[in-house]
N, C-alpha and C positions, 0 to 999 in steps of 0.2 A: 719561140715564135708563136702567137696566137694563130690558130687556124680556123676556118670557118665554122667547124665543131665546135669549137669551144664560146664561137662568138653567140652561135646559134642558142648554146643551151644556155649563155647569161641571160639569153632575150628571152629562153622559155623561163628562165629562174624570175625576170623581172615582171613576165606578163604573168606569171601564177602570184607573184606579192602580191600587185593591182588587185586582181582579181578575189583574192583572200579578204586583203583590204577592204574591195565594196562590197565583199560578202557581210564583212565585219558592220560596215556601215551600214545596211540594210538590214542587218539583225537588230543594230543599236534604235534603229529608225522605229524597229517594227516593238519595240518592248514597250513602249507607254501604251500599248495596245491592250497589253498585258498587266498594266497596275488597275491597282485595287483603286477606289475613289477615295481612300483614305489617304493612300500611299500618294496617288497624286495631290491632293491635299497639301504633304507634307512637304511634296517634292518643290510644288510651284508657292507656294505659302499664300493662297490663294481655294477661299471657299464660293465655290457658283453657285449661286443662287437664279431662282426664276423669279420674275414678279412682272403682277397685271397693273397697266396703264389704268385703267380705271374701275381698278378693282376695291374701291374703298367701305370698309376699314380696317381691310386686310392690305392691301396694298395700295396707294395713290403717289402718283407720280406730277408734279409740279410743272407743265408746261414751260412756264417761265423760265423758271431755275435750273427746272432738268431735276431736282433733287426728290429724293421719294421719300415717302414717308408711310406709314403703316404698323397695325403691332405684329404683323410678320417680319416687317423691316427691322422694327426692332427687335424680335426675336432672334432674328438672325444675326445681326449685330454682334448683340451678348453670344452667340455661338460662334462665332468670327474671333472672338477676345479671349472666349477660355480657349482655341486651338492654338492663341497666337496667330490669327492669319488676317490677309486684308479678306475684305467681301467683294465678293466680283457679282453684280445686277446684272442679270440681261431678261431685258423684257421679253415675253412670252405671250399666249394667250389660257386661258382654261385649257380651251383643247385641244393645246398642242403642248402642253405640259407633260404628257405623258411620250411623248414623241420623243420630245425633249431632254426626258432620261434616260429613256431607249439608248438613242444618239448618244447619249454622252458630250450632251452639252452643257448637261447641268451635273452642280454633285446629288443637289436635293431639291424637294420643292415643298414648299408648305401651304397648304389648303385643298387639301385632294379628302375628297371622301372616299372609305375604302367602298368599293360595289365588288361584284364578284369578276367584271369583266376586267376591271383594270388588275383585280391582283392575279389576275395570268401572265401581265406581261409588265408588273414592277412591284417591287415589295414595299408593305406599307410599316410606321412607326405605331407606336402606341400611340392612342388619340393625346391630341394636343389639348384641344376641349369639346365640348358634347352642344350640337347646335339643335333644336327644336324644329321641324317640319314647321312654318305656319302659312297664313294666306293674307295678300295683298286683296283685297274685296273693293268693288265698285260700290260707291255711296247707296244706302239704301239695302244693302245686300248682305244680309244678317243668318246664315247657315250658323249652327253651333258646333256639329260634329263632321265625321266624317262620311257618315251615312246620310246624311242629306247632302251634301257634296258631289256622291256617288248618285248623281241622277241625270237622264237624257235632256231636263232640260239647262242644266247646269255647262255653263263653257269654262274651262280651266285654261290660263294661258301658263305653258314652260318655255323655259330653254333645253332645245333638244339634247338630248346624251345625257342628262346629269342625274344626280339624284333626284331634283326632285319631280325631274319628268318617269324616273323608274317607281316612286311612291306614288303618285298619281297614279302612272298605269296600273299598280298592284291594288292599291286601295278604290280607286274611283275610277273602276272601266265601262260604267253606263254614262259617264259624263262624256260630253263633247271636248277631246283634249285638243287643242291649238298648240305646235309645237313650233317655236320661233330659235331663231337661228342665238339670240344672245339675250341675257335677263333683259335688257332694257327694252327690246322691242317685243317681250310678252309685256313690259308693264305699258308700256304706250298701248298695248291694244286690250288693257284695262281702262288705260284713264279713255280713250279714244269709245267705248261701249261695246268693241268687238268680245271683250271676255269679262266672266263677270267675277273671275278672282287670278290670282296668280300664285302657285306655288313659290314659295323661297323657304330657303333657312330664316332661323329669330333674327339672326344679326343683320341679313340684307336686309329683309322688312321691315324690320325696327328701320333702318337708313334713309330705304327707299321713302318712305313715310313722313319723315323727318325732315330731307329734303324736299318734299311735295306734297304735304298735309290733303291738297286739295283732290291727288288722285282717290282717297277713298280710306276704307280702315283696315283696324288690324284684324285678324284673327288666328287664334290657337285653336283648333279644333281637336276634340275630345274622341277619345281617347288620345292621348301626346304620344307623338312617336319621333323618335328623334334618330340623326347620324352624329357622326365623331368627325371633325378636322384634323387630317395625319398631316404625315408628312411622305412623300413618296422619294422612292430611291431606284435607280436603275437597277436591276436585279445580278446579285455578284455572287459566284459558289463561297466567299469568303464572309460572313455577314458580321466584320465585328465591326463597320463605318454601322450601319444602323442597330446593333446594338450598343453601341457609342454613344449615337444618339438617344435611345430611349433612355438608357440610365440619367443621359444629360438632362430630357423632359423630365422627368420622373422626379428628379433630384432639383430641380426650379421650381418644379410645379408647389412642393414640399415647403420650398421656400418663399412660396407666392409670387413671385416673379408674373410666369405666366397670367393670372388675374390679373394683376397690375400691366402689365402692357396692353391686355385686352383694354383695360378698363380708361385707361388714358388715351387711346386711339377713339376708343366709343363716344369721348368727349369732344376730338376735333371734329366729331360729324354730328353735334350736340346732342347725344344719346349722354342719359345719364345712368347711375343703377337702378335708379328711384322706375327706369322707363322698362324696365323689365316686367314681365306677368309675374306674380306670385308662383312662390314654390318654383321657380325655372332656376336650376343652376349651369353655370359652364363648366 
């Protein structure tokens, strides 16, 4: 005869399986919490990348199409192919690239400079390539170095947070600095007469210039001081996804790859090598 007893403790026997069960299921829930960005990599076969909307010629994204293009994109690419994996795009901005990592929404991101603030809270790669400080200059407005730059009555337009609004501040802090929210609306308040040069890296200026000859010229100012283009990574106690990567840099760069992808993108924005300053290498 079954009696109440024994009904009782199947029903304790079957609420403790349940409950083991979605213990089990909330442990399994909670483990990708726990993978490495490699390990997720391998798992989803699926490399995340970030990339800027009109970031070119690092990144450009096709309206029409939808389809991007950039020699980050094809950087990435080629690093998509030697894992075996697809490439997963999601667009981002600059400054929320780093956020970006953080979260764990991205595996990597390529085009970050290292500064010291960002490498508190994401590890960077060995530079990809070495970009020159220069300056976007209103017509007429012919500084050489850095030291006439560095004067009250000199306006410098940046985009706030980046490097090259942290080189200005370091180098040029008797200048009048204008700190605009994104490159393009410090170069309008170049072409516009509110400033009378614009900090960028070689590669935007060379661009920006190229696309709109008429806002003004170039300048390198002397003494050259340049950053590097990493690659940033959410920061992991495990660091063999970005020593992965750098052997992977390292090991292209060797093989010219890297030049050559640079060097092919710098054409669909008609930059050629010829349009480079002497002596400047990437």
């Amino acid at each position: 005869m079954i009696s109440r007893r024994m009904i009782a403790a199947a029903a304790g026997i079957g609420t403790l399986a349940v409950s083991m069960a979605a213990g089990a299921g909330t442990a399994a829930a909670q483990a990708p919490a726990t993978e490495t960005a490699l390990d997720r990599i391998r798992r989803t076969k699926k490399l995340r990348i970030g990339a800027i909307a009109g970031g070119a010629p690092y990144y450009h994204k096709d309206i029409a199409s939808g389809q991007w293009r950039g020699f980050y994109i094809d950087l990435s690419k080629a690093l998509a192919e030697e894992l075996e994996v697809e490439l997963e795009i999601l667009e981002t901005t600059w400054g929320n690239s780093v956020l970006d990592l953080q979260s764990n929404k991205l595996d990597i991101f390529f085009g970050l400079n290292p500064t010291p603030k960002r490498a508190l809270v994401v590890d960077f790669s060995v530079p990809v390539f070495s970009n020159a400080f220069s300056m976007v200059t209103k017509k007429g407005f012919a500084p050489r170095n850095w030291a006439e730059l560095n004067s009250p009555d000199v306006k410098i337009a940046v985009d706030v947070g980046s490097s090259h609004d942290q080189v200005v501040t370091r180098l040029c802090p008797k200048a009048q600095i204008s700190r605009f929210k994104t490159t393009d609306e410090a170069t309008i308040a170049v072409q516009t007469g509110r400033a009378d040069v614009q900090c960028l890296v070689l590669i935007l200026a060379l661009t920006v210039l190229k696309k709109n000859p008429a806002i003004g010229q170039f300048l390198l100012p002397t003494p050259v001081f340049a950053t590097t283009s990493n690659a940033g990574f959410r920061r992991e106690a495990d660091k063999t996804w970005r020593d992965y990567v750098n052997t992977w840099l390292e090991f292209n760069r060797g093989l010219g790859l890297i030049r050559s992808v640079i060097m092919s993108n710098m054409e669909l924005v008609g930059i050629s090598e010829s349009d480079f300053p002497a002596g400047i290498t990437l």
